[in-house]
LUMGUKOL-952456 format. One record per residue (C-alpha): residue in one letter; residue number from 1; z, y, x. Coordinates in steps of 0.25 Angstrom, whole numbers, plus 5000, padded with zeros to 4 digits. Example, Ala and Ser with C-alpha at 12.3 -4.5 7.8 and 13.67 -1.06 7.14 Angstrom:
2
[site A,1,[5031,4982,5049]]
[site S,2,[5029,4996,5055]]
//
This chain:
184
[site X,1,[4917,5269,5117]]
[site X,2,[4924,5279,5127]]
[site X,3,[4926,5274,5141]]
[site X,4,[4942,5276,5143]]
[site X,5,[4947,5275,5156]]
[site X,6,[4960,5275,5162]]
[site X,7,[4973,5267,5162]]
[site X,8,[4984,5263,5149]]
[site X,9,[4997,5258,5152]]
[site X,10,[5002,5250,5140]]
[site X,11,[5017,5253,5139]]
[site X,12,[5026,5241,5136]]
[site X,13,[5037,5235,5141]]
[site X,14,[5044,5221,5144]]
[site X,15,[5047,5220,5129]]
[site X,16,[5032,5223,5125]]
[site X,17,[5024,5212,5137]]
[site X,18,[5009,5213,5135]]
[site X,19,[5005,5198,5138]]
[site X,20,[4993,5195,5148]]
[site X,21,[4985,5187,5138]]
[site X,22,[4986,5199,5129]]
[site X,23,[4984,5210,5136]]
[site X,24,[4974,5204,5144]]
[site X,25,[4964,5203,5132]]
[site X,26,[4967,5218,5128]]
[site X,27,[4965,5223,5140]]
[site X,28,[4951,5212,5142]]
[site X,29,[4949,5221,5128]]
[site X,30,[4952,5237,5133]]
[site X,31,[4944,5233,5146]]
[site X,32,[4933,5230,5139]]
[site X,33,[4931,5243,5130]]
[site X,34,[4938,5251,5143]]
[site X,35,[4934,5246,5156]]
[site X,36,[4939,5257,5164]]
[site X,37,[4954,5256,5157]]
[site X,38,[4967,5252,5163]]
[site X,39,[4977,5244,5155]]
[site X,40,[4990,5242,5162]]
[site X,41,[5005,5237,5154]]
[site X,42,[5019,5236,5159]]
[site X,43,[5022,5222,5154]]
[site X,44,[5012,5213,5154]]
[site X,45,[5017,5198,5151]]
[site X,46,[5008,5186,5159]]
[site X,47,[5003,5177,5150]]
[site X,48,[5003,5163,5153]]
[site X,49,[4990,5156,5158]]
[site X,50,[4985,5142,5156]]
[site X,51,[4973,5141,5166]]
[site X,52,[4964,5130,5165]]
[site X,53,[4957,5124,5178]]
[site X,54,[4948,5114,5183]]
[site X,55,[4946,5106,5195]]
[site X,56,[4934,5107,5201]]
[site X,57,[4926,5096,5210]]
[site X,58,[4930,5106,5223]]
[site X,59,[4944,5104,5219]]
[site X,60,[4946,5121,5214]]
[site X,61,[4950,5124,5200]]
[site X,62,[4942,5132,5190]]
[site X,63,[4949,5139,5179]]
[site X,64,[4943,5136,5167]]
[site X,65,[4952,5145,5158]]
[site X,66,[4964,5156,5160]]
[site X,67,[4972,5157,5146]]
[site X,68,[4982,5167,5145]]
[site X,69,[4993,5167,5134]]
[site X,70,[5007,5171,5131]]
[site X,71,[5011,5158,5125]]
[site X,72,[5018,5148,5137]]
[site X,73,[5009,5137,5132]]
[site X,74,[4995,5134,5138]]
[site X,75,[4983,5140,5129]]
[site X,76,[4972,5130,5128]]
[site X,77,[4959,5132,5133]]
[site X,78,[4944,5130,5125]]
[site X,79,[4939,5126,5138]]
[site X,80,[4934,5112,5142]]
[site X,81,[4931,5112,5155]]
[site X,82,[4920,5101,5160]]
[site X,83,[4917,5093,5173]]
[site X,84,[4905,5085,5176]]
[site X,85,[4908,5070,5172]]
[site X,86,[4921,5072,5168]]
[site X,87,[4929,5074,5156]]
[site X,88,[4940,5084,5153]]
[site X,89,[4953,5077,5152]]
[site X,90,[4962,5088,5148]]
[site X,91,[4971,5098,5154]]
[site X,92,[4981,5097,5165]]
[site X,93,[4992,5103,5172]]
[site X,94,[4990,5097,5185]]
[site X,95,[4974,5097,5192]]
[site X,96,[4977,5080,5192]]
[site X,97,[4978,5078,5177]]
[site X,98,[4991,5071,5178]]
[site X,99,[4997,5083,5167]]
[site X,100,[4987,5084,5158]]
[site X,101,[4992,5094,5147]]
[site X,102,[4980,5092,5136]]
[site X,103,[4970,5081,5136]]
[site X,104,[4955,5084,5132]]
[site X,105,[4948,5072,5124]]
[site X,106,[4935,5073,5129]]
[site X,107,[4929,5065,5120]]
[site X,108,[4933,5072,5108]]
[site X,109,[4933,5086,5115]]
[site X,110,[4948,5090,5112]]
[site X,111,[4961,5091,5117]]
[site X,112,[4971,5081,5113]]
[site X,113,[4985,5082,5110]]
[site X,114,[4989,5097,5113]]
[site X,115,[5005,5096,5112]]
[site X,116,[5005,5094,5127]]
[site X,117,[4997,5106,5129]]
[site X,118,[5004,5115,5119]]
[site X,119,[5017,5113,5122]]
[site X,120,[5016,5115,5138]]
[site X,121,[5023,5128,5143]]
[site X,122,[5016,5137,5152]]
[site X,123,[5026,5141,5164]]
[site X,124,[5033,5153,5162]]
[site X,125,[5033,5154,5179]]
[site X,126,[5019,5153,5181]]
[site X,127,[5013,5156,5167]]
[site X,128,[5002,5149,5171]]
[site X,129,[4996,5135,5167]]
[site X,130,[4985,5128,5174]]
[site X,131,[4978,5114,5167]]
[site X,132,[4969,5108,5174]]
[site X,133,[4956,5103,5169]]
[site X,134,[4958,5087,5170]]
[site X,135,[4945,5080,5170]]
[site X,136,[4940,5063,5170]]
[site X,137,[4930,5056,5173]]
[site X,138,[4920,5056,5160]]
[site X,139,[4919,5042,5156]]
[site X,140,[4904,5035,5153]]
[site X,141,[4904,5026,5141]]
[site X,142,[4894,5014,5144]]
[site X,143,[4893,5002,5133]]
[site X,144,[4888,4989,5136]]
[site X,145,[4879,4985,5123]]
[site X,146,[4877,4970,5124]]
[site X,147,[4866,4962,5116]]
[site X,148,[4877,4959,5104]]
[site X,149,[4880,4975,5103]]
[site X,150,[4893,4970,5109]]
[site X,151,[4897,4985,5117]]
[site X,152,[4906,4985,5129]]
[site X,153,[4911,5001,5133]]
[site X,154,[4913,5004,5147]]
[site X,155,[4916,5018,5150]]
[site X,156,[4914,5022,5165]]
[site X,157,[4918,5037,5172]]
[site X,158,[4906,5045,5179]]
[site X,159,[4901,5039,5191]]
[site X,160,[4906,5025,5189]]
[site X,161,[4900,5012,5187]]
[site X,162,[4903,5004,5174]]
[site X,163,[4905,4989,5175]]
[site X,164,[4898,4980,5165]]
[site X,165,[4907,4974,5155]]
[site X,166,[4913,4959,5159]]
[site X,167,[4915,4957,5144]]
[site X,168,[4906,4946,5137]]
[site X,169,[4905,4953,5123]]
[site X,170,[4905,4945,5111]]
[site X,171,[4892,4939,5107]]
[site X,172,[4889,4933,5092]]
[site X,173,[4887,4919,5101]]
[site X,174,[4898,4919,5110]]
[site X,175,[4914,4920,5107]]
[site X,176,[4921,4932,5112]]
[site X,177,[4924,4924,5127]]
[site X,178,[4907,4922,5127]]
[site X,179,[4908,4907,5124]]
[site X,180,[4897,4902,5114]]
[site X,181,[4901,4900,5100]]
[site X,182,[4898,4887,5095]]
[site X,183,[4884,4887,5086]]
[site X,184,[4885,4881,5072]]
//
């Protein structure tokens, strides 16, 4: 492959934008076959960006994922971000979770309803939309087998103590408030 050096000027105008997004990965392209090439154009249209972030125990953010894209609605990312003894919640609009745009089921390991999500407008001011990874305490299961496989479920966050169940379970000899049943 020859080595071509030097500068290209891409010669368009306001009716002809180049979008970020798109030039981006063109240029991602011709820099990697020409290193030592310059690529400059007149009109270049800033994409809108929808950064995902996470809180960190120090209190700083970490950005997960930076996506660019000429729509003015978000772009979803395939990252899930994870936290020791927590479960992802979903996506926010505000580092307290009081907005959150898209729900994660952790459980099942998807997103949930995705109207909210698809329909929500990037500012045309700022072009720019921050989520915020939301997180919640993960929640233990602990079941309380009793001699008649009657099961009581308790479920308890991370470093919590579980209370023993108050609840008398039904037994074949006793009625459901744990008085005897009468014998024939």
């Amino acid at each position: 492959m020859p080595t071509i050096t030097g500068e290209i000027y891409l010669k368009n105008n306001q009716y002809n934008k180049i979008y970020e997004d798109g030039a981006i990965n063109s240029l991602n392209y011709y820099k990697s076959k020409f290193p030592n090439l310059t690529i400059r154009a007149a009109y270049v249209e800033q994409s809108n960006i929808t950064k995902y972030v996470q809180i960190l125990e120090s209190g700083k953010t970490e950005v997960i994922d930076l996506l660019r894209s000429t729509s003015t609605n978000p772009v979803l990312t395939s990252v899930i971000p994870a936290k020791a003894n927590y479960d992802f919640k979903g996506w926010a609009t505000d580092p307290a979770g009081e907005n959150i745009l898209l729900e994660y089921d952790f459980g099942n390991k998807e997103y949930g309803d995705m109207t909210a999500f698809n329909a929500y407008t990037i500012s045309s001011d700022t072009k720019i939309l921050t989520l915020y990874a939301i997180f919640e305490y993960h929640k233990h299961r602990v079941d309380f087998v009793y001699p008649d496989n009657t099961v009581i479920t308790k479920y308890v966050t991370w470093n919590t103590t579980v209370e023993t169940p108050t609840e008398i379970p039904f037994k074949d000899d006793v009625d459901s408030n744990g008085n005897p049943l009468p014998t024939e």
